[in-house]
C-alpha positions in Angstrom: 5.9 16.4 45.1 6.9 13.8 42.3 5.7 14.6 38.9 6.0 12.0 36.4 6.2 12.2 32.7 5.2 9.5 30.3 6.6 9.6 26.9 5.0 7.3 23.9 6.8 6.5 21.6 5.4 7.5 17.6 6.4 4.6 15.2 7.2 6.4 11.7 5.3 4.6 9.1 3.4 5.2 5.9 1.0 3.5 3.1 2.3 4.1 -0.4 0.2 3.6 -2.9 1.8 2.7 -6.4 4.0 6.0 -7.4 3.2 8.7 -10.0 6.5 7.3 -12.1 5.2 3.8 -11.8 2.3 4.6 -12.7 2.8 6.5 -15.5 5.5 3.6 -16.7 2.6 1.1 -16.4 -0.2 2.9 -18.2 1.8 2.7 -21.4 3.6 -0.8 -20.9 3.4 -3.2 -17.6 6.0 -4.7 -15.7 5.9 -7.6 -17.5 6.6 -5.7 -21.1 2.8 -6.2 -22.0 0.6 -2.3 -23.2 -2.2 -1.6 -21.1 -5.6 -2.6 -22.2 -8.0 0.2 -21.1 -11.5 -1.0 -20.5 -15.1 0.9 -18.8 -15.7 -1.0 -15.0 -19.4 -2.4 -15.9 -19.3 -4.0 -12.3 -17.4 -1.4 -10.2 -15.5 -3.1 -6.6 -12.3 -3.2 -8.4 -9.0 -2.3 -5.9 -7.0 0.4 -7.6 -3.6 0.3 -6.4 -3.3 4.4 -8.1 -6.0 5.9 -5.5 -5.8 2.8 -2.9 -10.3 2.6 -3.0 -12.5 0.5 -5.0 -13.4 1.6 -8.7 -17.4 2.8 -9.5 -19.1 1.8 -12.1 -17.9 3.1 -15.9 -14.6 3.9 -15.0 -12.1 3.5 -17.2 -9.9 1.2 -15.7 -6.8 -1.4 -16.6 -5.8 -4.7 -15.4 -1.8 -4.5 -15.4 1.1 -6.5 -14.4 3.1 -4.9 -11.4 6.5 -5.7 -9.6 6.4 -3.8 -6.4 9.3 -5.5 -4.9 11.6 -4.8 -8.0 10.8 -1.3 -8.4 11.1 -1.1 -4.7 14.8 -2.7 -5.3 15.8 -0.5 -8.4 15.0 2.4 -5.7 17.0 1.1 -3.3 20.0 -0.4 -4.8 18.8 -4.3 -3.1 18.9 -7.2 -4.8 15.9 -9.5 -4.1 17.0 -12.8 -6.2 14.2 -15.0 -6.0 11.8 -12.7 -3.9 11.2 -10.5 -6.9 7.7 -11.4 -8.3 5.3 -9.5 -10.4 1.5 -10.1 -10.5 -2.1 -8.3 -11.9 -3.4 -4.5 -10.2 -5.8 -2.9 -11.2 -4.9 0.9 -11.7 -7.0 4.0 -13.7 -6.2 3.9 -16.9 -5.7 8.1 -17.1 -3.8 9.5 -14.6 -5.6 10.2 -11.1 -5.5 12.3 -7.7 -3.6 9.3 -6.5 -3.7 8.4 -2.7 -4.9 11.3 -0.4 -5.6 9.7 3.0 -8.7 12.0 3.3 -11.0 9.7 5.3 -13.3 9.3 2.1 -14.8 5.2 2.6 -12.4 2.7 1.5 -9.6 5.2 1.3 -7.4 6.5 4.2 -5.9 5.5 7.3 -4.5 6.7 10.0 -3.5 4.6 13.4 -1.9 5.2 16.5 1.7 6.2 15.4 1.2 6.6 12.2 2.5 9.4 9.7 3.4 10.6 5.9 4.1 13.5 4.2 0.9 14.2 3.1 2.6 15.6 -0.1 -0.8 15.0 -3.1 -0.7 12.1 -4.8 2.7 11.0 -3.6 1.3 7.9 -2.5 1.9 8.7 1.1 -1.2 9.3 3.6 -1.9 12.5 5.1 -0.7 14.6 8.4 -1.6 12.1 11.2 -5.2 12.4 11.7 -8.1 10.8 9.7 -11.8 10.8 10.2 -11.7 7.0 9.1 -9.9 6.9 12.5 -7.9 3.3 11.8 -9.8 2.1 8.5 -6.9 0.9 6.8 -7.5 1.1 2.8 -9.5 -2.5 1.7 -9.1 -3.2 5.3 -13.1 -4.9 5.4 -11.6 -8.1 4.5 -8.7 -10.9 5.4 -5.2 -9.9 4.6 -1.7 -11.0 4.2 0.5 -8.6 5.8 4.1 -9.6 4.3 7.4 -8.4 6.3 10.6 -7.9 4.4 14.2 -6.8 5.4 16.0 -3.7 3.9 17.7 -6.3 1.5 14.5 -7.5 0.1 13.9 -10.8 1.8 10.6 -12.0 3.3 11.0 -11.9 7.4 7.5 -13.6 7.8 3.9 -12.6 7.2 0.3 -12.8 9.2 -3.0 -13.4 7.9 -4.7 -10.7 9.1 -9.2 -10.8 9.9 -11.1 -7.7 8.4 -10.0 -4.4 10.9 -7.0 -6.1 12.3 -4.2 -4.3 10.2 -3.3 -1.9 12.8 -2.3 -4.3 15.3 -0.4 -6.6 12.2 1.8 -3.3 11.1 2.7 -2.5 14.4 4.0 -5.8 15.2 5.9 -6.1 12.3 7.7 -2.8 12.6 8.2 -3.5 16.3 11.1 -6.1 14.9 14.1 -3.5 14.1 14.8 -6.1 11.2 11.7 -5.0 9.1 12.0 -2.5 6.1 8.4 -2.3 4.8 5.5 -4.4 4.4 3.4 -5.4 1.6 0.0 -6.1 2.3 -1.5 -8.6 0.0 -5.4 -10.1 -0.6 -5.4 -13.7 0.5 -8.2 -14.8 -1.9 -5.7 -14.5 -4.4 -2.2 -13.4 -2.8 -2.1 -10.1 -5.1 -0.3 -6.8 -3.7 -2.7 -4.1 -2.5 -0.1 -1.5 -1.1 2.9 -1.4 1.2 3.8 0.1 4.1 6.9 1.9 5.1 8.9 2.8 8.0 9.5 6.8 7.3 
């Protein structure tokens, strides 16, 4: 008798959510040399790119200028050139919990093949398993899923319907070329939170 064995491959990848040092850079001066400007969310719905969810109402909360591909670099050692852009996020304006993946609405997500560390407020997701199931954070709209090389350079990007994320990220890390992935609003093209291979 023949027994056969089928082996899936797991794709290593992982949201990040913007990091503690980033974060704690930008709360006193943004990326584009400009202090924070604290203010209390009257309308709540904001996307905070801290805690990847929407704000509630009476938060205190700051619109700041980011560079997510420029801090990615200076990590790195990559030089970007004309790639490197910096545009508004909105982050808590105290430090926060940060990005737990814990399945809570609007913030965790775990697909097939996907893993972090799980390490609090790292900006990484959790071990592997979410009760969200695939909910992808500020995954209930149209996305821009963005595909860059280890150098820094756009590779190509998808516009993405609301719950389609899973099957964007893993075509875009199905091509050996891509790094990471930024995945971007389309209403107004601004970074939400990227995606790494681990």
């Amino acid at each position: 008798m023949e027994t056969t064995t089928e082996i899936r491959a797991v794709r290593a990848f992982a949201v990040r959510a913007m990091s503690a040092a980033a974060l704690r850079e930008i709360r006193g001066r943004d990326d584009a040399g400009r202090p924070a400007a604290p203010f209390a969310d009257v309308e709540g719905g904001a996307p905070l790119r801290c805690c990847l969810r929407r704000s509630a109402v009476g938060e205190r909360i700051a619109l700041v200028s980011y560079a997510p591909l420029r801090r990615w670099a200076a990590e790195t050692g990559a030089e970007p050139g004309a790639y490197d852009e910096q545009g508004p996020v909105f982050v808590h304006a105290d430090a926060c919990p940060g990005f737990t993946g814990d399945g809570a609405p609007g913030d965790g997500f775990i697909g097939d093949g996907f893993i972090g560390d799980g390490a609090p407020g790292d900006g990484f997701i959790g071990d592997g398993a979410s009760s969200a199931g695939s909910a992808h954070p500020f995954g209930e709209a149209h996305r821009t899923v963005r595909r860059y090389s280890g150098e820094g350079r756009i590779l190509g990007g998808a516009l993405v319907g609301a719950g389609g994320l899973d099957a964007a990220l893993r075509e875009a890390f199905d091509d050996p070329a891509v790094a990471f992935v930024h995945v971007r609003a389309v209403e107004y093209g601004c970074y939400l939170y990227e995606v790494r291979r681990t």
